[in-house]
N, C-alpha and C positions, 0 to 999 in steps of 0.2 A: 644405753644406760647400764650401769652395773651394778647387779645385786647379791646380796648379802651372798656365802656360802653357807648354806643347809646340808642338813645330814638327812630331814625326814620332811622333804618338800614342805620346809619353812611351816610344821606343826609345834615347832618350837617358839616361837614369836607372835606375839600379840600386840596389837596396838592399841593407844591409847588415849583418849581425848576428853578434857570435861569442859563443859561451861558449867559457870560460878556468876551468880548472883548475889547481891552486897544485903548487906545487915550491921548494925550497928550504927552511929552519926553520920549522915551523908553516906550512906551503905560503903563503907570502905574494907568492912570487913568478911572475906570473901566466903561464900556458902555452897555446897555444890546444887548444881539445879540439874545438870544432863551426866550424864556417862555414858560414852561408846566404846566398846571394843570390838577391832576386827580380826581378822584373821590374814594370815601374809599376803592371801589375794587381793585384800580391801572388802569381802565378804561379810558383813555384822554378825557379832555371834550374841552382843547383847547388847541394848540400846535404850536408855528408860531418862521417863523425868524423874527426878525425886522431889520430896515432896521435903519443903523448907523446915527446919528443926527451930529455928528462932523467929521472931519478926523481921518480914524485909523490908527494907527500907529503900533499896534500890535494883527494878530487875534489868537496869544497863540493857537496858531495851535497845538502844541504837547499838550498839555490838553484839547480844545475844537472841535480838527480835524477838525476844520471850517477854509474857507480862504473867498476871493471874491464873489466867486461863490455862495456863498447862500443867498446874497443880493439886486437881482436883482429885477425889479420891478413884473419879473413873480412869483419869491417866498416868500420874504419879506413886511412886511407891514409897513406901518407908526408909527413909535412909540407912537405917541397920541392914533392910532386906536387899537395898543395892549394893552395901559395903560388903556385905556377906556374897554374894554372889557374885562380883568384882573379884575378891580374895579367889574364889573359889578357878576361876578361870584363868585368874596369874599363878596361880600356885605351879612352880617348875618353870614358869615361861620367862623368856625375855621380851621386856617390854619394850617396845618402839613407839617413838611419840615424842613431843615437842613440851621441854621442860617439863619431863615427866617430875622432878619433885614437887611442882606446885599440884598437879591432880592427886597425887598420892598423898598432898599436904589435905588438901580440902578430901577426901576419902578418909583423913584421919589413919590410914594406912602404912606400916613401916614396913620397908621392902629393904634386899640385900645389894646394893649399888656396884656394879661393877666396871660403869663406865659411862658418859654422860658427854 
């Protein structure tokens, strides 16, 4: 397998992944419910529910195996406090990850695209 070329043992790259839960008619409208990021090892460096900003309407249980239960105020966080702290850990980094504009759509997030 061949990997990327690093200058600082890949502390420049971060990965990226969210699931999104639906809201709106027939929840078609997508909401973020998870955010991970790792580190080039695949090591997590942050990893949270967030807790839903609108009514859901669909938590796409059969592809996210998330329902209510992971929203509560013992395990979910505020969405500001995960977008904030998301920003805080791409700030300089390149992101790695699979159709990063849709996570960065549902983060509500504008980032500088260099390549895709």
């Amino acid at each position: 397998m061949t990997s990327f070329p690093t200058t600082s043992d890949g502390k420049e790259y971060v990965g990226l992944s969210t699931i999104v839960i639906g809201t709106g008619a027939g929840g078609t409208i997508p909401m973020l419910a998870r955010v991970t990021l790792v580190n080039w090892y695949g090591q997590p460096l942050y990893d949270t529910y967030v807790k839903p900003t609108d009514p859901v309407t669909s938590y796409r249980e059969t592809t996210t195996g998330l329902d209510g239960t992971y929203f509560t105020d013992e395990i979910a966080v505020p969405f500001q406090q995960a977008q904030l702290m998301v920003a805080g850990w791409l700030s300089g980094k390149v992101i790695v990850g699979h159709q990063i504009w849709k996570d960065l759509q549902v983060l509500n997030t504008q980032y500088k695209i260099l390549a895709t």
